[in-house]
C-alpha positions in Angstrom: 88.2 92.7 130.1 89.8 94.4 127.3 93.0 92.2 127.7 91.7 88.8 127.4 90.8 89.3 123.8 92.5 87.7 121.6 93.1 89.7 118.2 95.2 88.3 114.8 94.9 89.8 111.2 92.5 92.0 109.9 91.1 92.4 113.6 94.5 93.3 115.2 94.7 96.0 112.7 91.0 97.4 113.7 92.0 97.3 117.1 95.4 99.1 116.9 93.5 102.1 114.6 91.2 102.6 117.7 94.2 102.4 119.6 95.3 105.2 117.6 92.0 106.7 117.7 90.3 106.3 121.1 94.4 105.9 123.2 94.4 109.4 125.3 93.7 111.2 128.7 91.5 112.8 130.5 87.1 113.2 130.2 87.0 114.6 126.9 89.3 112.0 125.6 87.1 109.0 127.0 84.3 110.3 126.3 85.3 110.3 122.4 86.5 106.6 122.4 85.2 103.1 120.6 86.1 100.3 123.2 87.8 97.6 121.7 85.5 95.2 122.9 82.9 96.0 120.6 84.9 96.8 118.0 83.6 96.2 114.0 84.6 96.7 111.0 81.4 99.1 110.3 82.6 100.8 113.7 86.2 101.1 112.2 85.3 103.1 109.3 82.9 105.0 111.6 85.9 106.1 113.3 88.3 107.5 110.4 90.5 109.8 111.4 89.1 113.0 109.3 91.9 115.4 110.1 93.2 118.4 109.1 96.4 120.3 109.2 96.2 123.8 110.9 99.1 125.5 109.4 100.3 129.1 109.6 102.6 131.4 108.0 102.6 133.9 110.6 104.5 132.0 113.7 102.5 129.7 116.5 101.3 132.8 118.1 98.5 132.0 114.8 96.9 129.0 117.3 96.4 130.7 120.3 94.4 133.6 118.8 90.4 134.2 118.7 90.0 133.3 115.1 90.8 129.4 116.4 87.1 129.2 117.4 85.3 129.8 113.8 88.3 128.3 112.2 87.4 124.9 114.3 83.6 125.2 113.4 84.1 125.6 110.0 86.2 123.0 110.0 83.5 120.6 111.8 80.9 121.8 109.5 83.0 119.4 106.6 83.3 116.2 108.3 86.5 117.0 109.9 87.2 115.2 113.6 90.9 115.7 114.0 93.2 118.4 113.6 96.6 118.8 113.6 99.2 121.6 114.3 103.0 121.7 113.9 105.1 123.5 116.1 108.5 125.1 114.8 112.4 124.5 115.9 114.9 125.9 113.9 117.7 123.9 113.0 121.4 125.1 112.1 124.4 123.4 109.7 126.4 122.6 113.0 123.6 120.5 114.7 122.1 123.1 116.9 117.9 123.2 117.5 116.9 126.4 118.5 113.4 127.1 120.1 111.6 129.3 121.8 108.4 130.2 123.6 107.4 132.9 122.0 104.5 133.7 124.3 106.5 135.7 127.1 105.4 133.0 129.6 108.2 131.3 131.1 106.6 128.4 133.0 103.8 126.2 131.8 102.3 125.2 128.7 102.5 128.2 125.7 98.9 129.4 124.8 99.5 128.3 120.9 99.5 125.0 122.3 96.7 124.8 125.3 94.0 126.8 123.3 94.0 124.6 120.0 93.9 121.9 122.6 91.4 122.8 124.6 89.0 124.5 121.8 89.6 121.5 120.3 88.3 119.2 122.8 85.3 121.9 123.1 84.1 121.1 119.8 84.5 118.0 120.4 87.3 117.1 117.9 90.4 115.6 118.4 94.3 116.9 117.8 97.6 115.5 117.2 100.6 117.8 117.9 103.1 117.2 114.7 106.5 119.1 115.5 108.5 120.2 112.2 112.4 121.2 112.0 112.5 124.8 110.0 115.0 123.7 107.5 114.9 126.7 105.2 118.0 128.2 106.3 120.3 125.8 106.6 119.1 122.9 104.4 116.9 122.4 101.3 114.2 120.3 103.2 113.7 118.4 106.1 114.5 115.3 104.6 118.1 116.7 103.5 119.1 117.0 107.8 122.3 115.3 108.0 125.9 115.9 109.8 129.3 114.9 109.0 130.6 114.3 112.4 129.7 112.8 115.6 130.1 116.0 117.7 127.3 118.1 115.3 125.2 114.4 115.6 125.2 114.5 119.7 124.7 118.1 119.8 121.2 117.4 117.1 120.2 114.7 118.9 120.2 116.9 122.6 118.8 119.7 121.4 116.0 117.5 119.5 115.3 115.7 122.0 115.1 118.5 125.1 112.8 120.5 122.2 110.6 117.3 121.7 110.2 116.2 125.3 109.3 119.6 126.2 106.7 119.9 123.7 105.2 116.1 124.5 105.0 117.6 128.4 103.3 120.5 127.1 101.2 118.6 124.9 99.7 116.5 127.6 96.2 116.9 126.8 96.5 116.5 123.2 95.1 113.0 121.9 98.0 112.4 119.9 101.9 113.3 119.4 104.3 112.6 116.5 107.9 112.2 117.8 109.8 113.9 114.1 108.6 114.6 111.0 110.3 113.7 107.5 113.8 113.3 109.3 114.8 110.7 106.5 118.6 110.8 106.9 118.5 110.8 110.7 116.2 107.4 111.5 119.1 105.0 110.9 120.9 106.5 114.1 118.3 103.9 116.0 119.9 104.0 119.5 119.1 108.0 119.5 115.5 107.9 118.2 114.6 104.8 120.7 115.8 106.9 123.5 113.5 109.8 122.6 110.9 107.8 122.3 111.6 106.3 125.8 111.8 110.0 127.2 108.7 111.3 125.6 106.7 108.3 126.8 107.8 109.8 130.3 105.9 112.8 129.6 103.2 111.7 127.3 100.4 109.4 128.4 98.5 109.5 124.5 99.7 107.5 121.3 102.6 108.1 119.2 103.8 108.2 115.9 106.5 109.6 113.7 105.5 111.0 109.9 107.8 109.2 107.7 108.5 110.1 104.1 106.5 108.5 101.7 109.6 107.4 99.9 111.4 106.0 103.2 108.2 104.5 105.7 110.1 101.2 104.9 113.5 102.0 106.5 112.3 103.5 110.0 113.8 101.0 112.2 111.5 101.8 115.8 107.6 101.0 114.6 107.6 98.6 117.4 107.8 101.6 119.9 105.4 103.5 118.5 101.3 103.0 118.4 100.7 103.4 114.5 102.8 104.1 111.5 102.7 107.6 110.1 103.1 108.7 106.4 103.7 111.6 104.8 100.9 110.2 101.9 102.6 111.9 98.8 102.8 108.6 96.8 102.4 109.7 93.0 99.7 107.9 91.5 100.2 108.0 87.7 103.6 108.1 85.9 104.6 111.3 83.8 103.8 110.2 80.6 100.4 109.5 81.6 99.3 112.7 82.8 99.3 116.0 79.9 98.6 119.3 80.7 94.6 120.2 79.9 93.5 116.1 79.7 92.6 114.8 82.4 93.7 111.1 83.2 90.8 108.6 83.2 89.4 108.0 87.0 90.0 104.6 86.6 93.9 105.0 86.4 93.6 107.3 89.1 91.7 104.5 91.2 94.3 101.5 90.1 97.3 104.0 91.8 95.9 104.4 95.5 95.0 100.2 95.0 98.5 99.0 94.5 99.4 101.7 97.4 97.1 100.5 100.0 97.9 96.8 99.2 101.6 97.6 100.0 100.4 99.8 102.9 98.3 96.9 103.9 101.0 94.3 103.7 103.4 96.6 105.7 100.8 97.2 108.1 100.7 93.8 108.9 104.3 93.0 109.3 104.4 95.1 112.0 101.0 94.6 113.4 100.7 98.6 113.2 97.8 100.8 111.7 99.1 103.5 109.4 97.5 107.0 109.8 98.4 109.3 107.1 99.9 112.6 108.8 99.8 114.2 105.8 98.1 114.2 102.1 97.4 117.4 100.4 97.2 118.0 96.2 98.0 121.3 94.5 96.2 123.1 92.2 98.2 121.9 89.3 99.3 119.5 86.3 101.6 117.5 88.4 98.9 116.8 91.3 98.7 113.0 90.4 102.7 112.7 89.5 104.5 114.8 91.8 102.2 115.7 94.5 104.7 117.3 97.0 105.6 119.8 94.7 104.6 122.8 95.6 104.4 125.6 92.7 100.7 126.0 92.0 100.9 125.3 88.1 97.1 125.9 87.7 94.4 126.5 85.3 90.8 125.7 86.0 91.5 122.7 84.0 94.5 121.9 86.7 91.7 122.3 89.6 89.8 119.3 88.3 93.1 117.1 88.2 93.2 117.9 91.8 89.4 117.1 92.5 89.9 114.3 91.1 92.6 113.3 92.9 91.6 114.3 96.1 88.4 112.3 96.0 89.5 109.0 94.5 92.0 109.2 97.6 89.5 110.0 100.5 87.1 107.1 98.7 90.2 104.7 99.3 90.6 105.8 102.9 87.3 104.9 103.3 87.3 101.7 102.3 90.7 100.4 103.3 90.6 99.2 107.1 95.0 99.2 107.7 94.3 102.6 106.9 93.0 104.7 109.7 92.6 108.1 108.3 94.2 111.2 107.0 95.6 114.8 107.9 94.9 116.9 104.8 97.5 119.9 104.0 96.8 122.5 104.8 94.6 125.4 106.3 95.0 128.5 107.8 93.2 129.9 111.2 90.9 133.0 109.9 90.0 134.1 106.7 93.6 133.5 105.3 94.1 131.1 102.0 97.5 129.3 101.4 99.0 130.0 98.5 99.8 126.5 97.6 97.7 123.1 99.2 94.9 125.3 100.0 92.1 123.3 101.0 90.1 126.0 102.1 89.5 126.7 98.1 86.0 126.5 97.1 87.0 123.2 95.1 88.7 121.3 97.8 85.8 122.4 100.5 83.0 120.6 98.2 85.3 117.4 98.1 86.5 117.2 101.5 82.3 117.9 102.8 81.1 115.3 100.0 82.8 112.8 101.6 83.8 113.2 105.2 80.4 115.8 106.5 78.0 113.2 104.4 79.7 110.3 106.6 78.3 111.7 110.0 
């Protein structure tokens, strides 16, 4: 029935975010979907993705531990129906992506990765499996991966890929599954990334995407075989000069940023008749929370935390309204009692923000 329908413009877009949304296996899965055949516009925003990063600082082990329970029903208690967690490979200066278990179970899927999923779907929340590159040691950020000859290229592009297919085969249940994150120097070698795609479709029945750079979305040359169009949502929102320390900017400004970034989002969105879901968008506790919102030192004051209240609700009231826009994955949160040092949106401030706008929506 679903097939006959006939979808163009703003509809198509509705449709693909429940795509996005609803596109996964098994009861649990189905049992949390909109069918597209009574799909509105009201029903759309319904459906948001609400989602939050589970980070950790202490290794994978973190999501297969006993504190993943409370950490999850907190987590519901603000609105939040997605989560997401990033598994680590390390990668070296000669091209070589190193991985391991690191449960001492050689066959099957790790623990880190079926308990999240399945405590998860117990709660009745959703969860996207996001892998990240550890560049730390070899580069200055993930973005920054490059090689300088073919030989270190092929050997990258092996290792990623048996690291990636091997996680999207263990990552089966999950409801979603990002293919790379923040790669930016590596998306123009098109033939490689379309043939991990291909092989990660082999082992993965849900909906993919891959978290592009906010500064490179544009250049990704593969949307078309991918379900929506991830962003890494650190767009600054004011220039320098109009952000000083202890004044805070007026809304309004604030307000006309995310506007001109979801009309381009929108336009984009269209060209390639893909929904964007933002796989991450996080602000610090400091001065440069509406001008450089990736950076991570935590330049605070209490006068900082309202720049980053403010910033963080004008952008979840965007989300809200803007339908080419199917949700967010905030950054970040730790399992257990454990703050971040930087992003933390467990803070006190960050919790009343996130459940004034996503728990008050239920």
């Amino acid at each position: 029935m679903v097939r006959t329908i006939r979808l163009t413009g703003p509809c198509l877009l509705l449709a693909l975010a429940a795509l996005f949304l609803a596109l996964a296996t098994g009861p649990t899965a189905a049992s949390l979907a909109t069918p597209l055949a009574v799909l509105t516009p009201q029903a759309a925003r319904g459906d948001k993705i609400n989602g939050m990063t589970l980070s950790t600082s202490r290794g994978s082990a973190e999501w297969g531990r006993d504190h993943i329970v409370p950490t999850i029903t907190e987590l519901r208690s603000l609105g939040v129906n997605w989560i997401a967690i990033h598994p680590y490979a390390s990668i070296d200066r000669d091209g070589n992506v190193n991985w391991r278990r690191r449960d001492g179970n050689s066959e099957g899927a790790p623990t880190w990765l079926t308990r999240p999923i399945e405590e998860a779907h117990r709660q009745g929340i959703k969860i996207l499996v996001k892998p990240h590159l550890a560049h730390w040691r070899s580069f200055s950020w993930r973005g920054e991966i490059e090689f300088d000859s073919d030989e270190k290229w092929e050997r990258f592009f092996r290792g990623y890929g048996e690291w990636i297919v091997a996680l999207a085969r263990y990552s089966e249940g999950a409801d979603a599954f990002a293919v790379g994150t923040e790669l930016d120097r590596t998306i123009e070698r098109e033939a490689s990334w379309r043939a991990i795609i291909e092989s990660v479709r082999a082992e993965y029945a849900g909906p993919l995407t891959y978290a592009a750079n906010w500064t490179d979305y544009e250049r990704v040359p593969f949307w078309d075989a991918l379900d929506a169009i991830g962003i890494q949502a650190y767009f600054p929102l004011l220039p320098h000069d109009a952000v000083r320390q202890g004044e805070l900017p007026p809304r309004e400004a604030v307000e006309a940023g995310w506007a001109e970034i979801m009309a381009r989002l929108r336009a984009f969105g269209s060209r390639h008749d893909k929904t964007v879901v933002f796989t991450e968008l996080g602000y610090n506790n400091s001065w440069l929370a509406a001008t450089e919102p990736w950076d991570y030192e935590t330049r605070g004051s209490a006068d900082a935390v309202t720049l980053q209240r403010l910033c963080m609700e004008v952008a979840l009231d965007a989300i809200g309204r803007e339908p080419a826009v199917v949700g967010a994955f905030l950054w970040k949160w730790f399992p257990g009692d454990r703050v971040p040092r930087d992003f933390a949106m467990s803070s006190p401030a960050m919790r009343e923000v996130i459940g004034s706008r996503w728990a008050a929506r239920k």
